[in-house]
C-alpha positions as CSV (number, residue, x, y, z in Angstrom):
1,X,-266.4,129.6,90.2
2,X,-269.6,128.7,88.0
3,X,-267.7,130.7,85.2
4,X,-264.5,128.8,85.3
5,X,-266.7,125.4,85.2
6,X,-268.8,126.4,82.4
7,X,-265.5,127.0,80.9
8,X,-264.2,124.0,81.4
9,X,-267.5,122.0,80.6
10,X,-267.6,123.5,76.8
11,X,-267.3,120.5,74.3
12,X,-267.5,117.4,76.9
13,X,-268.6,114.5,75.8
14,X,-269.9,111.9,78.6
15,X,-269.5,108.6,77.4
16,X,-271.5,107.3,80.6
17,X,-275.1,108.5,80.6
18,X,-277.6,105.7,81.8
19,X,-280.9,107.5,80.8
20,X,-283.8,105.7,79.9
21,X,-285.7,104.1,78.5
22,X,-283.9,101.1,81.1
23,X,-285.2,98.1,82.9
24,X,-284.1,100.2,85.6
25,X,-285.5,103.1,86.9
26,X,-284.2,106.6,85.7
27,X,-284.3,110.0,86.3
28,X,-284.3,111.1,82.8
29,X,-284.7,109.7,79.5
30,X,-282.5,110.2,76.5
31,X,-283.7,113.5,75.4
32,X,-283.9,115.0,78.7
33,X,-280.6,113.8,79.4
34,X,-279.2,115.5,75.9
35,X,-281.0,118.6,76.5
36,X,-279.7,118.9,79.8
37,X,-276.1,118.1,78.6
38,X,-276.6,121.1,75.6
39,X,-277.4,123.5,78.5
40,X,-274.2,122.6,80.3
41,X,-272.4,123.0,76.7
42,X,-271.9,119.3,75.8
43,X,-271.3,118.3,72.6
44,X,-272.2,114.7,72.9
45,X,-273.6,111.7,75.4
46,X,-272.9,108.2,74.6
47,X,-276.0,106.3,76.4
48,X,-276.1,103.3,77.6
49,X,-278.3,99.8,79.0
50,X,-276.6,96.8,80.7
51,X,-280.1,95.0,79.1
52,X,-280.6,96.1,75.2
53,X,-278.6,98.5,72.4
54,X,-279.5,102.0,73.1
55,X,-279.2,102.7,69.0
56,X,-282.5,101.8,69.1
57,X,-284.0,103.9,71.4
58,X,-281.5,107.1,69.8
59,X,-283.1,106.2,66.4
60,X,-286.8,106.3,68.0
61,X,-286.2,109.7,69.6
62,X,-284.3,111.3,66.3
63,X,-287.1,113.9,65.9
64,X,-287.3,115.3,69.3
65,X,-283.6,115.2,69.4
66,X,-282.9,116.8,66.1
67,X,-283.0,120.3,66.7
68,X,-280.4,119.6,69.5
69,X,-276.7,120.9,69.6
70,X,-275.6,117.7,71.6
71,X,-275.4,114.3,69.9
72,X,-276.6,111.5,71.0
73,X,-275.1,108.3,70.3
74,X,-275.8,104.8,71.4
75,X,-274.0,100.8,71.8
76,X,-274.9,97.4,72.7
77,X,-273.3,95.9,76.3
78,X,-272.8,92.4,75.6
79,X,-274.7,90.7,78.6
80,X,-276.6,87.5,78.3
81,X,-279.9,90.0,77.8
82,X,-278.7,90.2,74.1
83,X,-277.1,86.7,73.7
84,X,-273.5,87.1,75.2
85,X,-270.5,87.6,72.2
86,X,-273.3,87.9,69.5
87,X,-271.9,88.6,66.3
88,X,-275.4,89.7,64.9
89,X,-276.0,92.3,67.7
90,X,-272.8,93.5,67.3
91,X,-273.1,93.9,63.6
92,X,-276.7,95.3,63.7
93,X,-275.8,97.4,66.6
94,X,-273.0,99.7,64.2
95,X,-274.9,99.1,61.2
96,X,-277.3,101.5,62.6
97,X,-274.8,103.5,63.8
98,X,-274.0,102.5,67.2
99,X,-270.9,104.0,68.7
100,X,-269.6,101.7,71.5
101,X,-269.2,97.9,72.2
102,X,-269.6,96.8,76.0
103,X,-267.8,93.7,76.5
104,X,-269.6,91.8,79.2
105,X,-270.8,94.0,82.2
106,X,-273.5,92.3,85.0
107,X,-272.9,89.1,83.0
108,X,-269.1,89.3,83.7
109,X,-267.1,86.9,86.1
110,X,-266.3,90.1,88.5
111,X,-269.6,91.4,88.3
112,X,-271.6,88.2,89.2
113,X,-269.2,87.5,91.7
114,X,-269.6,90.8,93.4
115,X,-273.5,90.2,93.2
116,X,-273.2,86.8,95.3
117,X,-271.3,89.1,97.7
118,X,-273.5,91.9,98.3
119,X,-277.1,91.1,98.2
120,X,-277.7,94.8,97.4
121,X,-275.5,94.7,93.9
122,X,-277.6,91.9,93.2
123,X,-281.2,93.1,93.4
124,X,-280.1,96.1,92.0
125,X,-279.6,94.4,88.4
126,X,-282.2,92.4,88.3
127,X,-285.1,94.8,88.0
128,X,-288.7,94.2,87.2
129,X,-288.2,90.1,87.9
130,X,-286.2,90.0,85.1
131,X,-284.2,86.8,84.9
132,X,-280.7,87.1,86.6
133,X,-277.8,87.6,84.0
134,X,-276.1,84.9,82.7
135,X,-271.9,84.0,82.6
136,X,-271.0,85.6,79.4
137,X,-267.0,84.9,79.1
138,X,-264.5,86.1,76.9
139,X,-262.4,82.8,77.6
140,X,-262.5,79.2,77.1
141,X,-262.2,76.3,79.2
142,X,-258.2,76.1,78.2
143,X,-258.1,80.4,79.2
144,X,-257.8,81.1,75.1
145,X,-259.9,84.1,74.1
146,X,-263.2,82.3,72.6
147,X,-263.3,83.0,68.5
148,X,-266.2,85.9,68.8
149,X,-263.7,88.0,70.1
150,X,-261.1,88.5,67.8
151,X,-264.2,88.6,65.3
152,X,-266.0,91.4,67.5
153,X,-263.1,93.5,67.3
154,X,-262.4,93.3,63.9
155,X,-265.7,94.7,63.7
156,X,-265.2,97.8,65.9
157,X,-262.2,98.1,64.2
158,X,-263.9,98.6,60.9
159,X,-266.9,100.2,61.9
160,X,-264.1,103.0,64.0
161,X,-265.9,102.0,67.2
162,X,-265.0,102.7,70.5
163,X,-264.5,99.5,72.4
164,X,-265.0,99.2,76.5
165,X,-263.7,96.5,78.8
166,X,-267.0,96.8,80.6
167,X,-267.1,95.2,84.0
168,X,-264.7,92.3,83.0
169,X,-261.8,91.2,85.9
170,X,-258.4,92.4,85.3
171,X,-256.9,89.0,83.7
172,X,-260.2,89.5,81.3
173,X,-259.6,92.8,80.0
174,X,-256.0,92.0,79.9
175,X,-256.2,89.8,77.5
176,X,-259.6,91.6,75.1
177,X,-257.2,95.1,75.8
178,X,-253.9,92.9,73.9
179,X,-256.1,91.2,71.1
180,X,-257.8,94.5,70.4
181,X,-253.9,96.3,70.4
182,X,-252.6,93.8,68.4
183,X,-254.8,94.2,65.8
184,X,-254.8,97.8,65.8
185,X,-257.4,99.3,67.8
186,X,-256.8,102.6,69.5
187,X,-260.0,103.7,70.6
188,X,-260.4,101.7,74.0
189,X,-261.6,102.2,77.1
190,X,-261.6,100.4,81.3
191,X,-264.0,102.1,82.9
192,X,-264.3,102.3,86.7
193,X,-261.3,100.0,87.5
194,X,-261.8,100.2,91.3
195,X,-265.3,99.5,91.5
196,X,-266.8,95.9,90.6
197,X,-262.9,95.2,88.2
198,X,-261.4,96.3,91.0
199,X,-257.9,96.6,89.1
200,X,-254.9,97.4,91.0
201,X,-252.4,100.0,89.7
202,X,-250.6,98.0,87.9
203,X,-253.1,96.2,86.3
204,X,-254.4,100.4,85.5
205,X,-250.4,101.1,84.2
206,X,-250.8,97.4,81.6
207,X,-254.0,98.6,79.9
208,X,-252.9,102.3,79.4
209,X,-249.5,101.3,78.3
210,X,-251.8,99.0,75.7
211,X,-253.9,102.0,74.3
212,X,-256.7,102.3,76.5
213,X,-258.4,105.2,78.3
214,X,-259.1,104.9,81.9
215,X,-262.8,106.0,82.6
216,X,-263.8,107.3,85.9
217,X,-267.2,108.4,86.6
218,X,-267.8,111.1,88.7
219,X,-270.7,109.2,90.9
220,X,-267.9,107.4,92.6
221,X,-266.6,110.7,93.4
222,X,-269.4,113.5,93.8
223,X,-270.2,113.8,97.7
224,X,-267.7,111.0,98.0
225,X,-270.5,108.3,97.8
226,X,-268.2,105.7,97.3
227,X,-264.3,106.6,97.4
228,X,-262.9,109.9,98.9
229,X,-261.9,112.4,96.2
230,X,-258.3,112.1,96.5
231,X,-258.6,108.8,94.9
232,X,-259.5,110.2,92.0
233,X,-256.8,112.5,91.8
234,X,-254.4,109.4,93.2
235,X,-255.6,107.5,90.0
236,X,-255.3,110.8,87.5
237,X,-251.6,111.1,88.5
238,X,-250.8,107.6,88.5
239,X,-251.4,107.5,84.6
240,X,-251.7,111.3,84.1
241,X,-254.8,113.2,81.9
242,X,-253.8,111.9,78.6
243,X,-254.5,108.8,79.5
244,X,-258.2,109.9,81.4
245,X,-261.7,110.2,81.2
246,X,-264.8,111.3,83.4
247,X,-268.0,109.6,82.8
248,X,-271.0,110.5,84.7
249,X,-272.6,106.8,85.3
250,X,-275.3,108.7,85.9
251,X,-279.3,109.1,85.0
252,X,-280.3,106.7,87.6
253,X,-283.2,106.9,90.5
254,X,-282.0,108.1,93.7
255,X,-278.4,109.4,92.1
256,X,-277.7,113.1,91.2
257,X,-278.5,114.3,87.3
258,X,-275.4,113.5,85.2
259,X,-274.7,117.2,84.6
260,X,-275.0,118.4,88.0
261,X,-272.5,115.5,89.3
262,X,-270.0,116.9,86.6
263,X,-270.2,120.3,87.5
264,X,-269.5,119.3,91.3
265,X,-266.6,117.4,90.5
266,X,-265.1,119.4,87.9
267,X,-265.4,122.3,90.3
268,X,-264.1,120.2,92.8
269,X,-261.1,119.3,90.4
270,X,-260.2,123.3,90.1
271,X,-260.1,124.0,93.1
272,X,-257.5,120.8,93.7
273,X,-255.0,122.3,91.9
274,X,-256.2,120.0,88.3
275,X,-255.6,122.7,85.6
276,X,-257.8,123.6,82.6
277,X,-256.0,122.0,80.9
278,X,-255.7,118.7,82.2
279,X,-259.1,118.9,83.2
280,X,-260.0,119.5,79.0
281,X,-258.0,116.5,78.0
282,X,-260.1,114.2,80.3
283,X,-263.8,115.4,79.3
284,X,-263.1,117.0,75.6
285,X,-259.9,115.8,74.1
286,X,-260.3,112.1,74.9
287,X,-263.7,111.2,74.5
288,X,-264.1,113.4,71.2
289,X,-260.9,110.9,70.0
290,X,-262.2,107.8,71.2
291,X,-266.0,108.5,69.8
292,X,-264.3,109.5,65.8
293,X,-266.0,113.1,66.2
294,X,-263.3,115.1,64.8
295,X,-262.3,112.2,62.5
């Protein structure tokens, strides 16, 4: 079906990449990554570090990734690395045109937690020696949403930023996910909700019914490394495509390429009985929204 997939893939946008330059080791770096994504037809990557903003690194590549068809955008992840809810990094971050703001990810409750369990999550973020992350909280002693956030959003909000729940706990995102709808954000996201959040459905059904897109990324489910495949389709009908997205999470060391992942799973998807559709308004329709491209 390579036909039907490059049919599909026309227009996607991942809003997952991790290409380098990273702490971590990659497979790829940023222009790779984009010049694979133009052969596969992408129209955009959204790159990303759990450790710096990745506008930086875009802006330093702009000349060998000018001539390309696929955009490349970037966004800061607000880990301890760049000073937890930092107003500054936020604001430098889509001054220069970054794209998306990470709430908390390996310096998140549910992420450091995970870490103390599994001695293998753990020395995988910490690369190089670096210093392990730091708690970076979105609440307050009392469980009030600390005054950066309301600020942060209000940021996004005027900047047209997408916004991600990054790796924050259910009662965490919850509570960034009704600030952000309350004051009038729409372009959202929860990505991998089974893996590190580890959401239940209906925590899943709360944030959609509050605006945000449910990201899955297609290394959890490419060779099944990490949930069987009718999970994803389980989580797809739960909420339905509208509410969807497919990420790669992918560029790393060790993992497939991002594009070849995608092509797996969106195959995968056809022959599941997922129509074109459907399939469209997950990897095209929603991302291009939530990223302002048509806007």
């Amino acid at each position: 079906m390579p036909d039907a997939i490059d049919k599909v893939l026309h227009g996607a946008v991942d809003l997952h990449c991790h290409s380098g330059p990273s702490p971590m080791p990659r497979r790829l770096n940023h222009v790779e990554a984009a010049r694979q994504a133009q052969a596969a037809g992408f129209r955009a990557i959204l790159v990303k570090c759990h450790y710096h903003s990745t506008v930086f690194d875009v802006l330093a590549m702009e000349d060998e990734l000018s001539g390309l068809t696929t955009q490349v955008f970037g966004g800061v992840a607000l880990n301890s690395q760049v000073g937890g809810l930092n107003l500054h990094a936020v604001d430098l971050n889509l001054k220069m045109g970054g794209k998306m703001i990470w709430f908390p990810t390996i310096s998140s409750s549910a992420h450091l937690e995970n870490s103390e369990r599994d001695p293998h999550i753990k020395e995988h973020f910490v690369p190089r020696g670096i210093r392990q992350s730091e708690l970076v909280d979105i609440l307050d002693e009392n469980g009030d949403l600390r005054p950066e956030v309301p600020q942060i959003l209000d940021l996004a909000l005027e900047a047209g930023a997408l916004v991600s729940a990054g790796h924050m706990a259910p009662d965490r995102t919850l509570a960034m996910l009704t600030e952000a709808h309350d004051r009038g954000l729409t372009r959202l996201l929860v990505s991998h909700p089974n893996y590190v959040v580890n959401a239940e459905t209906g925590d899943v059904q709360k944030f959609a019914a509050l605006g945000a897109v449910i990201e899955h990324c297609v290394v959890m489910y490419d060779h099944e490394r990490h949930f069987p495949f009718q999970t994803l389709l389980d989580w797809i009908d739960l909420i339905g495509p509208e509410n969807t997205s497919l990420g790669s999470d992918l560029g790393q060391v060790g993992n497939p390429l991002p594009m070849e992942a995608f092509r797996r799973v969106v195959g995968q998807l056809l022959d599941s009985g997922i129509g074109e559709k459907d399939i469209r308004t997950m990897i095209v329709d929603n991302p291009v929204r939530l990223l302002g491209l048509d806007a």
